[in-house]
BALOBA-1460 file (C-alpha; in Angstrom, 3 decimals):
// residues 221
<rec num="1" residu="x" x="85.168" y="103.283" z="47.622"/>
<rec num="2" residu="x" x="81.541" y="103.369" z="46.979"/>
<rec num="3" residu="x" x="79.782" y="106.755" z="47.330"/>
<rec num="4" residu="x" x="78.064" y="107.843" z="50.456"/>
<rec num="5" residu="x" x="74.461" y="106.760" z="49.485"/>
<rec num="6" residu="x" x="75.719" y="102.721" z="49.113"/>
<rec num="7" residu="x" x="78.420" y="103.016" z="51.744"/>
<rec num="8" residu="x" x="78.500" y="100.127" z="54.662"/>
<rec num="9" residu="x" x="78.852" y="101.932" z="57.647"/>
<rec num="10" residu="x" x="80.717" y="100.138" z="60.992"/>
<rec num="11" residu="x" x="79.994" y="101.578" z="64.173"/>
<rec num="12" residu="x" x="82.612" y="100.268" z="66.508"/>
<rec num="13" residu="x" x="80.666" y="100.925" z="69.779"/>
<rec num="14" residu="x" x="77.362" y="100.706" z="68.213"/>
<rec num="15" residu="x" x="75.865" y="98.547" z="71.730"/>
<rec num="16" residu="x" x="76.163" y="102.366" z="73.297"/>
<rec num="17" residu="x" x="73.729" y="105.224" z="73.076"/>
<rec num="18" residu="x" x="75.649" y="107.316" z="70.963"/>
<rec num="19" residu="x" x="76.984" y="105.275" z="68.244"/>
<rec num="20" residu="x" x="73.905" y="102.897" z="68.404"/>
<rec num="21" residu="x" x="71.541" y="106.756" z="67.576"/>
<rec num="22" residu="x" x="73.959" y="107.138" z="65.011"/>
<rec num="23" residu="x" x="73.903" y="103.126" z="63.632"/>
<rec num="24" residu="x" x="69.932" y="103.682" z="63.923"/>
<rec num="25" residu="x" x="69.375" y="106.811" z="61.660"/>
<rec num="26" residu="x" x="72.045" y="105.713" z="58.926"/>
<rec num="27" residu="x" x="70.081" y="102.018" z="59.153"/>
<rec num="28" residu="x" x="66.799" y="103.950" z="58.773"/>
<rec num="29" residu="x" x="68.231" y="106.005" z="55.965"/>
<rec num="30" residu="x" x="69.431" y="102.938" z="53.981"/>
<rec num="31" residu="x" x="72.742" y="102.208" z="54.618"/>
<rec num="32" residu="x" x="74.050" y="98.902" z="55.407"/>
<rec num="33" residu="x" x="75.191" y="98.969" z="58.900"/>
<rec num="34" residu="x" x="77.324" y="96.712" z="60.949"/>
<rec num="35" residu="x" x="77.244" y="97.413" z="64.885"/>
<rec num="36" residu="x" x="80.819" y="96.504" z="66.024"/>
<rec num="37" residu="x" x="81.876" y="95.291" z="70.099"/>
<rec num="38" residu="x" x="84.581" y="93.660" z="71.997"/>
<rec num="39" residu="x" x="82.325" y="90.409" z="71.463"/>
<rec num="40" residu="x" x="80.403" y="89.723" z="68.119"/>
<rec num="41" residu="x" x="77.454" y="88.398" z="70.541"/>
<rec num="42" residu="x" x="76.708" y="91.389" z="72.310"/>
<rec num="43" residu="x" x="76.849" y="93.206" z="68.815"/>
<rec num="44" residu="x" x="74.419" y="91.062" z="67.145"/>
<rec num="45" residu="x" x="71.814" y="91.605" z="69.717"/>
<rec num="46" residu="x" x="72.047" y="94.934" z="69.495"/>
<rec num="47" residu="x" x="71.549" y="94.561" z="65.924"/>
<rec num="48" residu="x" x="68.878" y="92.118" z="66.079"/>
<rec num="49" residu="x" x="67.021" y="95.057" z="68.451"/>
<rec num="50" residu="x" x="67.878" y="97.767" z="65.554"/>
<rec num="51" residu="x" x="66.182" y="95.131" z="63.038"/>
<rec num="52" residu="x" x="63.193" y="95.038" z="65.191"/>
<rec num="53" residu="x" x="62.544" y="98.630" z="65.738"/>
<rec num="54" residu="x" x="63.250" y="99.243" z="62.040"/>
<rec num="55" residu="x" x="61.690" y="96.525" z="60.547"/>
<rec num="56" residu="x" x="64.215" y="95.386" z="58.074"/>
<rec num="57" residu="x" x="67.395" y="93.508" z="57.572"/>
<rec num="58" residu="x" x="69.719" y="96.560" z="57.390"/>
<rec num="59" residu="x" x="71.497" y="95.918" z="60.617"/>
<rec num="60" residu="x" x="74.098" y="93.285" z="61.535"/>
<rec num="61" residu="x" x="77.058" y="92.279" z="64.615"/>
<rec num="62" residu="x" x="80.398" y="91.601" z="64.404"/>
<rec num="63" residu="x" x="83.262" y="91.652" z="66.636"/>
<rec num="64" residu="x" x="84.845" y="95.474" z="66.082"/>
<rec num="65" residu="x" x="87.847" y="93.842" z="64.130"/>
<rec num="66" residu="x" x="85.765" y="92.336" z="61.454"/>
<rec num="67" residu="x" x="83.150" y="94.829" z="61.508"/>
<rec num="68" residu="x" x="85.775" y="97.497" z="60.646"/>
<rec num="69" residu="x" x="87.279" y="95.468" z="57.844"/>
<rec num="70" residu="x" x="83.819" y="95.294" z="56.592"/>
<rec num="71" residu="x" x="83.355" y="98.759" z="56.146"/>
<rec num="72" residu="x" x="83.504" y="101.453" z="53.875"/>
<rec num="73" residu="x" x="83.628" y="103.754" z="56.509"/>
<rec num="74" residu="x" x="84.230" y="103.128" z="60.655"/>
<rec num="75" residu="x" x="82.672" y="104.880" z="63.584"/>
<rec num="76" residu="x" x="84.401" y="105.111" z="66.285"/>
<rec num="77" residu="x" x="82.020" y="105.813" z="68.808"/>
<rec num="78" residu="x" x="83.573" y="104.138" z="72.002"/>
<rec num="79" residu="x" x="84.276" y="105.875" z="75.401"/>
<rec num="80" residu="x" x="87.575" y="108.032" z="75.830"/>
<rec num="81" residu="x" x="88.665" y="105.311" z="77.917"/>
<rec num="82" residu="x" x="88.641" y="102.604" z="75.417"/>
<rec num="83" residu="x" x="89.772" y="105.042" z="72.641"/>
<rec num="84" residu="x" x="93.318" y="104.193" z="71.894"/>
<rec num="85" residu="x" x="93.223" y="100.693" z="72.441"/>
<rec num="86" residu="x" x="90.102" y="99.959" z="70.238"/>
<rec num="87" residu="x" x="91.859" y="101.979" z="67.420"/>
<rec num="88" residu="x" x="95.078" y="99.190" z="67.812"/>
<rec num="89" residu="x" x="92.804" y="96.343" z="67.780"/>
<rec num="90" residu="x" x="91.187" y="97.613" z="64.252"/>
<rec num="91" residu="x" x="94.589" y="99.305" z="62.895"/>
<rec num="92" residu="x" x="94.800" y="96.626" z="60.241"/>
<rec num="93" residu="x" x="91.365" y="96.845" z="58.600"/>
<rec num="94" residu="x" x="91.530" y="100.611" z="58.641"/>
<rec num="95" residu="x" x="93.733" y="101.603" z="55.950"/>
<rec num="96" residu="x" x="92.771" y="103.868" z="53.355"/>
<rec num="97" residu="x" x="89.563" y="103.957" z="54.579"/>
<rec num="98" residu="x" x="87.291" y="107.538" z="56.498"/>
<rec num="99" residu="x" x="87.220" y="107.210" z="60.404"/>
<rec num="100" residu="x" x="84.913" y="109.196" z="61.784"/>
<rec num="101" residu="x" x="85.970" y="109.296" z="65.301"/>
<rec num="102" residu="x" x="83.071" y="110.986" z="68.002"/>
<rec num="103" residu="x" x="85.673" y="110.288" z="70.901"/>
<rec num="104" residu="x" x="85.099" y="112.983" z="73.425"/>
<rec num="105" residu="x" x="87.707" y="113.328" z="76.701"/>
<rec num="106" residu="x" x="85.397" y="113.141" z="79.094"/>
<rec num="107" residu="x" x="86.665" y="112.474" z="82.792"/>
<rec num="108" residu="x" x="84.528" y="110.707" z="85.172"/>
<rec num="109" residu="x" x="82.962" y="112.516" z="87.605"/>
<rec num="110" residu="x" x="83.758" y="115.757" z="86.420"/>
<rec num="111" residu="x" x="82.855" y="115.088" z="83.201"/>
<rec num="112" residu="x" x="80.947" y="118.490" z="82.768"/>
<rec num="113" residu="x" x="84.584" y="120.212" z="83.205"/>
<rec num="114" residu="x" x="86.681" y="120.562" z="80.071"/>
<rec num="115" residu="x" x="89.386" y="118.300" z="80.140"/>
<rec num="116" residu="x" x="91.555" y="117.794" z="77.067"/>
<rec num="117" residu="x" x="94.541" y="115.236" z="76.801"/>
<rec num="118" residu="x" x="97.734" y="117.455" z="77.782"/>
<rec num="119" residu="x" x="95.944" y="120.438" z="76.270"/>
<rec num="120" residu="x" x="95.130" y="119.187" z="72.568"/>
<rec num="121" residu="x" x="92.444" y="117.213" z="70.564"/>
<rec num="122" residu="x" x="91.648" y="113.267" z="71.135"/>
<rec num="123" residu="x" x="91.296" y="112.853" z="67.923"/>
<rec num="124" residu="x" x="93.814" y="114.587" z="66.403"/>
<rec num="125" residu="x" x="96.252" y="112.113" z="68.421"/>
<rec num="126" residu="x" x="94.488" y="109.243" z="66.950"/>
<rec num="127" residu="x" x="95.435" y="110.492" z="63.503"/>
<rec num="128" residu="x" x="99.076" y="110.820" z="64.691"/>
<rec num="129" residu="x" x="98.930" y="107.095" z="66.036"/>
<rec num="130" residu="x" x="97.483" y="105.689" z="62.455"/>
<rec num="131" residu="x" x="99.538" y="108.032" z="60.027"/>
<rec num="132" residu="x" x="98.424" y="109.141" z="56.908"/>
<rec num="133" residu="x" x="97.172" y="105.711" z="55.197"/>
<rec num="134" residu="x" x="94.039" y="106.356" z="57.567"/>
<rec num="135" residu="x" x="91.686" y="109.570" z="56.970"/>
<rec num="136" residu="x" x="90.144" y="110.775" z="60.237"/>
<rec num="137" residu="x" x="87.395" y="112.470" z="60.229"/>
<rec num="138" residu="x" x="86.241" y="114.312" z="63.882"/>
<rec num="139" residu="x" x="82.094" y="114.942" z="64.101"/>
<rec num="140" residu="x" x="79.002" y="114.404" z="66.220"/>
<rec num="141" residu="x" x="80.891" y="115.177" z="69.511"/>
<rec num="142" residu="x" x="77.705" y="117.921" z="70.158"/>
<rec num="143" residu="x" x="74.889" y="115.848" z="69.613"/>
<rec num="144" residu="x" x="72.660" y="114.191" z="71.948"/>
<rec num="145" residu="x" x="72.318" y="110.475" z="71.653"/>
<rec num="146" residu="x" x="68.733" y="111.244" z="73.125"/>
<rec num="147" residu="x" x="67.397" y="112.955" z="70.613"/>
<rec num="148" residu="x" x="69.285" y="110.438" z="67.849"/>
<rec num="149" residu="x" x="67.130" y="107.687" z="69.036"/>
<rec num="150" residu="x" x="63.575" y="109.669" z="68.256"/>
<rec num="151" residu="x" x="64.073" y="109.308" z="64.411"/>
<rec num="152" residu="x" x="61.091" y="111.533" z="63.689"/>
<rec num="153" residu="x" x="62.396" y="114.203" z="65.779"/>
<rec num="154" residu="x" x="64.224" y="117.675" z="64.335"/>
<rec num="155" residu="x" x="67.836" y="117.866" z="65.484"/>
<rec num="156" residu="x" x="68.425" y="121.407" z="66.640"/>
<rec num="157" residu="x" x="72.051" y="121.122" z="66.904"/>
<rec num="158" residu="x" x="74.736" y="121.508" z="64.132"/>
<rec num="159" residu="x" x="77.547" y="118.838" z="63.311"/>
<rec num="160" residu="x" x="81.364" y="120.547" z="63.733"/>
<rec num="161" residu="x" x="83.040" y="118.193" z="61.152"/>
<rec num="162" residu="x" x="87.153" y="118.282" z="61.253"/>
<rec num="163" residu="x" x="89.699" y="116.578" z="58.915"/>
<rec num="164" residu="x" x="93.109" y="117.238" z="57.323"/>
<rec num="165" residu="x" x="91.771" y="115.686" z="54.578"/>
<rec num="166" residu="x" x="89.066" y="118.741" z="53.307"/>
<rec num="167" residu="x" x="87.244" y="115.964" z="50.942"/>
<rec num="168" residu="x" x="86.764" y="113.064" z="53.584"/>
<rec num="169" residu="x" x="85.250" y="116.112" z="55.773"/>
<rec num="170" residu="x" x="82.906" y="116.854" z="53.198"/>
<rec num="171" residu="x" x="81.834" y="112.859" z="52.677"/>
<rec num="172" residu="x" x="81.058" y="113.114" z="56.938"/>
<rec num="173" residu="x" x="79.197" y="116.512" z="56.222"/>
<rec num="174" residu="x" x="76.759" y="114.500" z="53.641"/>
<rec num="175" residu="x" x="76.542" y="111.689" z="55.796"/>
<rec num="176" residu="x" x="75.261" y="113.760" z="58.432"/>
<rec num="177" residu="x" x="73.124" y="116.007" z="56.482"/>
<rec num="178" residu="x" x="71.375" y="112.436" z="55.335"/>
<rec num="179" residu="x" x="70.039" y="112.018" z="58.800"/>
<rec num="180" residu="x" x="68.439" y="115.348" z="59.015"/>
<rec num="181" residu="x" x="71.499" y="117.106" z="60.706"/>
<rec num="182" residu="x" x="72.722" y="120.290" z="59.612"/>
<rec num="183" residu="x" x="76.775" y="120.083" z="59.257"/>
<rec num="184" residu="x" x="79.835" y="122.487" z="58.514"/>
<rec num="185" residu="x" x="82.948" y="121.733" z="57.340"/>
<rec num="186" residu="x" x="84.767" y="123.447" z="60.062"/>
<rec num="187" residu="x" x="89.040" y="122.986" z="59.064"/>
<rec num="188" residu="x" x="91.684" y="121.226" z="60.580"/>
<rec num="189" residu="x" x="91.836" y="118.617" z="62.767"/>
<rec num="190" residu="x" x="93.069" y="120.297" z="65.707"/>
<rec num="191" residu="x" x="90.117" y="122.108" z="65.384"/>
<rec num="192" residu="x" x="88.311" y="119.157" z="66.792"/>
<rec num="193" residu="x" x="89.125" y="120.969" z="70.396"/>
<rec num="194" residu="x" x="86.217" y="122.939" z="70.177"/>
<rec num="195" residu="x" x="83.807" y="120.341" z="69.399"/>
<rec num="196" residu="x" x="85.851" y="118.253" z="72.112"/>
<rec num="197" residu="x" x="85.579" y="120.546" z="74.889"/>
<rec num="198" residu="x" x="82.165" y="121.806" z="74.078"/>
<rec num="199" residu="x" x="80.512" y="118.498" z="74.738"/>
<rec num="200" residu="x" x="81.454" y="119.075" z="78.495"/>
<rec num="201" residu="x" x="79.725" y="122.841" z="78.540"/>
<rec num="202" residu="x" x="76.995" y="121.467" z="76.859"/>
<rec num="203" residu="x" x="76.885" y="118.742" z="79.904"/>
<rec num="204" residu="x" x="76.780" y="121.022" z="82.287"/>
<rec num="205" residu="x" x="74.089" y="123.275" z="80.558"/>
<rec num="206" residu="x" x="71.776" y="120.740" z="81.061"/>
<rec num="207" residu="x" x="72.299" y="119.751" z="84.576"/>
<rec num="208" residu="x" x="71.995" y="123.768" z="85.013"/>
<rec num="209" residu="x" x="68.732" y="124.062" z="83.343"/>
<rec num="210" residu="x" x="67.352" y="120.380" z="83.586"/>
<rec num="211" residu="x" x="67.586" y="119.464" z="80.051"/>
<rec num="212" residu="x" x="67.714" y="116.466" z="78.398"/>
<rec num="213" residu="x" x="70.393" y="117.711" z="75.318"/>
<rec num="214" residu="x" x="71.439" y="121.448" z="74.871"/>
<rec num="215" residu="x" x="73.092" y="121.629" z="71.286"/>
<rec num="216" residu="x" x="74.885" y="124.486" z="69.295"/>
<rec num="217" residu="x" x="73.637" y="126.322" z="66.031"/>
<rec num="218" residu="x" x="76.238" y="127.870" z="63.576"/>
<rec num="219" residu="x" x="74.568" y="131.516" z="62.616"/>
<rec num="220" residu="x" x="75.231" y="133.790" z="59.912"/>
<rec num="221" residu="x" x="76.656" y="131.161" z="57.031"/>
């Protein structure tokens, strides 16, 4: 695999908010990146609109199958809802490569309450549904897609980065320290049910105090 600064990112859900912040900064930071959707259509015009803003090339569509066998590394940045099944469509072009998966269980409408599949980690049952040939990698669960979009804007929220695998962790925790995000390895994959369930506190912070994305800072490391 090439080393983070040359990977080719695939962000399979890159048409949303939070995977397309995420497509945007690693785009702005040099990476190729290749927005991946159920069609390759409504991909490439989201690329086409990342092209614009940046003003270069770096940015292109693809259906999520081919954008995933593409890639160096895959994002999957989809809704809980579409989770499992977008993970079976792009089994094939995964193996031996870094997931990062920023799937967070949210519930609709209570989607400020913490609700995690029968008690345990989203994630961590993804890596039990694509075995070992697959790394996954949990992060970015506690960061706001609207401040990922202001690309001059300081971050104040820290990336919780999970994997069984401690070096693929550390590859994610680089990755995200690129785009001006401060990251921490923080263990297992099962650990991922903090960052999981704190996406849904941090929801309902900012209904409480009418704010547009409450993070989390790591203190005393």
């Amino acid at each position: 695999m090439q080393n983070e600064a040359q990977a080719v990112i695939a962000v399979l859900g890159g048409t949303g908010k939070e995977g397309g912040g995420l497509a945007l900064r690693w785009a702005h930071k040099g990476h190729r990146v290749i927005i991946g959707s159920r069609t390759a259509e409504r991909a490439q015009e989201a690329a086409d609109a990342m092209n614009a803003t940046l003003g270069t090339t770096q940015v292109s569509g693809a259906a999520n199958p081919d954008a995933a066998a593409a890639a160096d590394i895959v994002v999957l940045a989809v809704p809980y809802a579409a989770q499992q099944s977008t993970v079976k469509d792009v089994e094939a072009a995964l193996a031996g490569k870094i997931l990062i998966d920023v799937t967070v269980p949210l519930v609709p409408p209570k989607v400020s309450r913490v609700q995690l599949p029968n008690g345990g980690s989203a994630v961590e049952a993804v890596q039990t549904l694509l075995g070992e040939g697959v790394r996954v990698v949990s992060a970015f669960q506690n960061i706001s897609a609207h401040h990922l979009t202001h690309l001059d804007e300081e971050i104040e929220c820290d990336v919780l980065v999970c994997a069984d695998d401690p070096a693929a962790a550390d590859q994610v925790v680089e990755l995200a320290q690129e785009i001006g995000l401060r990251a921490w390895n923080a263990g297992p994959l099962c650990n991922s049910v903090v960052a999981e369930g704190l996406t849904s506190v941090l929801i309902a912070l900012n209904r409480r105090y009418k704010v547009p994305g409450s993070g989390i800072r790591i203190t005393g490391v």
